[in-house]
OpenMM code with the backbone's topology and positions (N, CA, C; nanometers):
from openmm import Vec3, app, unit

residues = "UNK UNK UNK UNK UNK UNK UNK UNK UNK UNK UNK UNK UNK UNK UNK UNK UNK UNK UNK UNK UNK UNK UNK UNK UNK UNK UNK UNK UNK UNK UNK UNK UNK UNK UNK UNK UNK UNK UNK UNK UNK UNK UNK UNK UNK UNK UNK UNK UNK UNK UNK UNK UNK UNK UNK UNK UNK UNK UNK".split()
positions = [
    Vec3(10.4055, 9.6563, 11.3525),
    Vec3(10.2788, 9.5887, 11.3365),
    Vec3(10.2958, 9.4491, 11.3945),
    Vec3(10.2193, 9.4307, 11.5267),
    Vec3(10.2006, 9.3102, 11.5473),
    Vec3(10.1576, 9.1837, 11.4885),
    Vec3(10.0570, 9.1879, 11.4422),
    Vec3(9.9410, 9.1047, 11.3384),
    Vec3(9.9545, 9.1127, 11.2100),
    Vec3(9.8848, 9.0049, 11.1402),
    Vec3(9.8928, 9.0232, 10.9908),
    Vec3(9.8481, 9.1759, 10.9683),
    Vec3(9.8116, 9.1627, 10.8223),
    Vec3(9.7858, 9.3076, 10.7705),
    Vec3(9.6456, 9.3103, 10.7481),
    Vec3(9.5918, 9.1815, 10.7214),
    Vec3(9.4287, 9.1663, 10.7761),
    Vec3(9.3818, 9.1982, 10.8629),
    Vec3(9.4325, 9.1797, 10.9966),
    Vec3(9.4321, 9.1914, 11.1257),
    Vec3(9.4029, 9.3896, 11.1546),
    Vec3(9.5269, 9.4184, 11.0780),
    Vec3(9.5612, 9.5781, 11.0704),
    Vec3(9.4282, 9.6570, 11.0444),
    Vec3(9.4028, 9.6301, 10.8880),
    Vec3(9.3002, 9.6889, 10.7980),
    Vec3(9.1538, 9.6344, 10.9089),
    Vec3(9.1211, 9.5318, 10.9500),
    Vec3(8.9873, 9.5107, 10.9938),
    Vec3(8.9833, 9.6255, 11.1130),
    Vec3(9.1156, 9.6448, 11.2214),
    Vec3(9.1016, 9.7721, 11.3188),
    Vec3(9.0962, 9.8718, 11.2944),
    Vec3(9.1539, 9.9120, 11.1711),
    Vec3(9.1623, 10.0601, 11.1011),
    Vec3(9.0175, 10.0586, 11.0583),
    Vec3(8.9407, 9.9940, 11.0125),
    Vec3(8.8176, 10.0010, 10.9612),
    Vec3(8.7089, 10.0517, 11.1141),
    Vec3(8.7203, 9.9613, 11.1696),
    Vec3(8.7190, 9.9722, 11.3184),
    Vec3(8.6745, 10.1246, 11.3623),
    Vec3(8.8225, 10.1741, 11.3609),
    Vec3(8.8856, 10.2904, 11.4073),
    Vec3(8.8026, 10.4157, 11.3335),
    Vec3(8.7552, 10.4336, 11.2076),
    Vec3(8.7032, 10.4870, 11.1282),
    Vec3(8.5774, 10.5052, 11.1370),
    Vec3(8.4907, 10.3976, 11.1715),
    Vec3(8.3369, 10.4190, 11.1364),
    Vec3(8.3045, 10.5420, 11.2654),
    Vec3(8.2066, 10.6076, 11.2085),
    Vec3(8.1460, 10.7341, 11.2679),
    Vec3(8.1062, 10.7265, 11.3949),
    Vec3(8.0346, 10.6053, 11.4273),
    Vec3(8.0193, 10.5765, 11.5730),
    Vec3(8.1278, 10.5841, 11.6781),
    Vec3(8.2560, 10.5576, 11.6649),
    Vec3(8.3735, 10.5121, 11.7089),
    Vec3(8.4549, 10.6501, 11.7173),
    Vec3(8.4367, 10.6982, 11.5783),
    Vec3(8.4960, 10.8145, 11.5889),
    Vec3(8.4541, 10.9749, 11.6932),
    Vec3(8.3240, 10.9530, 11.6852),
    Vec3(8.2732, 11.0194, 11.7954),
    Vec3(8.2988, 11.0038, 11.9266),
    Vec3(8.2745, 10.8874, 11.9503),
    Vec3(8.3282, 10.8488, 12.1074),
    Vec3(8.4743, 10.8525, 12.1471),
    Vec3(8.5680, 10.8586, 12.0386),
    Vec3(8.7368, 10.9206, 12.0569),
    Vec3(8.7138, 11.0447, 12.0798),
    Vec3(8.6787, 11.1196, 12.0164),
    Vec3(8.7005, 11.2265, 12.0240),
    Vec3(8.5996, 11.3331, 12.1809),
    Vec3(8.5237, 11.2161, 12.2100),
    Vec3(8.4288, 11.2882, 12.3028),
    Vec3(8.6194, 11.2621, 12.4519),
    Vec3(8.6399, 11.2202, 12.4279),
    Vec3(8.7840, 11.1353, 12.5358),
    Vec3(8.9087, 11.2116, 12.5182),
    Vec3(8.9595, 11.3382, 12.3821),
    Vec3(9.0397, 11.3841, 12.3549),
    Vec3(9.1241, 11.4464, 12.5178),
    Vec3(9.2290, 11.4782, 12.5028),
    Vec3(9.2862, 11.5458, 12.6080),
    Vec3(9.4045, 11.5765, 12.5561),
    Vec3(9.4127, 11.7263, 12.6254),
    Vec3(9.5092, 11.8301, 12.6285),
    Vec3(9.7419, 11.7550, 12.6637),
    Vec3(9.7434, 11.7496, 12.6129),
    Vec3(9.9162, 11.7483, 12.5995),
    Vec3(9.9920, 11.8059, 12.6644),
    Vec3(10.0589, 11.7862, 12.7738),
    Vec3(10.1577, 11.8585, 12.8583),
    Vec3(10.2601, 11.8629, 12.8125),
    Vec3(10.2921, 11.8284, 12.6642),
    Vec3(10.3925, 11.8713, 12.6275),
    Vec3(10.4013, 11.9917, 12.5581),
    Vec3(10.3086, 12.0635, 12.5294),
    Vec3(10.2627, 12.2042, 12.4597),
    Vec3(10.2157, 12.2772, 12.5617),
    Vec3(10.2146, 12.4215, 12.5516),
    Vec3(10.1301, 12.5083, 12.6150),
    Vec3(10.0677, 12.6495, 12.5202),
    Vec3(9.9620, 12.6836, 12.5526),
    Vec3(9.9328, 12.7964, 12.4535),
    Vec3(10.0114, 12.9302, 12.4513),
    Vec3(10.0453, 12.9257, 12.3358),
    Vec3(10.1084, 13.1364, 12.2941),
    Vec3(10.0020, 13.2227, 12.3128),
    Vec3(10.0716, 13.3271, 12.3792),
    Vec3(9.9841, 13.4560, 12.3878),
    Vec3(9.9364, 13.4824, 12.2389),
    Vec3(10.0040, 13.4412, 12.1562),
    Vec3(9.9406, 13.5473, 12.0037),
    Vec3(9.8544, 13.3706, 11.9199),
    Vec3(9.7997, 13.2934, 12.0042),
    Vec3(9.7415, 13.1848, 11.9879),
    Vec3(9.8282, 13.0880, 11.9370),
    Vec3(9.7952, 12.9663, 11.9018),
    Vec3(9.8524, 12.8285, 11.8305),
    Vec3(9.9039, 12.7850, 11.9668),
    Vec3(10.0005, 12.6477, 11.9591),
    Vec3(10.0457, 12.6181, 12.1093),
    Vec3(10.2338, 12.5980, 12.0667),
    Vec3(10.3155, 12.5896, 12.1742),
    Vec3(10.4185, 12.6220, 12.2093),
    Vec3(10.5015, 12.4931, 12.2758),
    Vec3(10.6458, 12.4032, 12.2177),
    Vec3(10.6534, 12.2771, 12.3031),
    Vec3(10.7094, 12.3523, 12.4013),
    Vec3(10.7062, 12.2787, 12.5319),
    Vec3(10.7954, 12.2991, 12.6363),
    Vec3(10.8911, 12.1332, 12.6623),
    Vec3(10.9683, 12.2506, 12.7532),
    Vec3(11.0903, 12.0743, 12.7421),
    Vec3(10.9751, 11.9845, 12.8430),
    Vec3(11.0238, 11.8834, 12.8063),
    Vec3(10.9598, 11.7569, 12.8226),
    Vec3(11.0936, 11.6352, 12.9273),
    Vec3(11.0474, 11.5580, 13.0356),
    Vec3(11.1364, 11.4675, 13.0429),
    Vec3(11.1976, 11.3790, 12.9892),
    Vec3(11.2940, 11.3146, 12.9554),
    Vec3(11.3220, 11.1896, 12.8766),
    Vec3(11.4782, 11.2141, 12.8060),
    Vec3(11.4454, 11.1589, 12.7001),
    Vec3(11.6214, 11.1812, 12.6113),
    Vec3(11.5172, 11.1489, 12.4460),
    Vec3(11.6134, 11.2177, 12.3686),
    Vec3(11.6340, 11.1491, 12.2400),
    Vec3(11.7371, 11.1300, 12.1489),
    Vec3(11.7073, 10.9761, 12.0956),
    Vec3(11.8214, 10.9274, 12.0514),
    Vec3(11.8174, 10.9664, 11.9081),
    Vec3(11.9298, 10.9745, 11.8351),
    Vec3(11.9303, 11.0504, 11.7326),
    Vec3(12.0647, 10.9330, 11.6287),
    Vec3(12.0344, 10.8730, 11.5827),
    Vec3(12.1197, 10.7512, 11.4959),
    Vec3(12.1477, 10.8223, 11.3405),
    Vec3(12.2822, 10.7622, 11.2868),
    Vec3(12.3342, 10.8117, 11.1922),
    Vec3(12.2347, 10.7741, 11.0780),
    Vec3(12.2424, 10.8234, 10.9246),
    Vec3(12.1641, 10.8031, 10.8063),
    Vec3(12.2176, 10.6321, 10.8319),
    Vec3(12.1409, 10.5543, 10.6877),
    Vec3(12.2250, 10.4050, 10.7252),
    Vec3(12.3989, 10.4580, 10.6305),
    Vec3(12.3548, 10.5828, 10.5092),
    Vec3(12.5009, 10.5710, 10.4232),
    Vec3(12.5977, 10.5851, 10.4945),
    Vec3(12.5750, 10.6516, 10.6487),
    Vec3(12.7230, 10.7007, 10.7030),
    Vec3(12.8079, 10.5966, 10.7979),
] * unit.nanometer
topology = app.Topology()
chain = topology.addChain("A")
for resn in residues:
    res = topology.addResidue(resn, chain)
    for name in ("N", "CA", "C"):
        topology.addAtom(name, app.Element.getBySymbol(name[0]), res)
């Protein structure tokens, strides 16, 4: 979080009202990191990049 938490909550409010929310969602788009299963739902495929994977903090 960049900003206070005032800052936060006034965009989340933002983010929420019905007007706003419509117009996100009219903008949605499809994920190239999934593709659809023949027996429906979607499927990841490998993806470029790396991931880093760090110990618990106990170890």
């Amino acid at each position: 979080m960049d900003d206070n938490f005032q800052t936060y909550l006034n965009r989340v409010a933002r983010m929420t009202q019905p007007e706003t929310y419509r117009f996100q969602v009219q903008h949605v788009q499809e994920s190239s990191k999934f593709e659809p299963r023949p027996e429906g739902g979607r499927q990841a495929v490998p993806f470029p990049g790396y991931t880093l994977i760090t110990p618990p903090w106990e170890d």
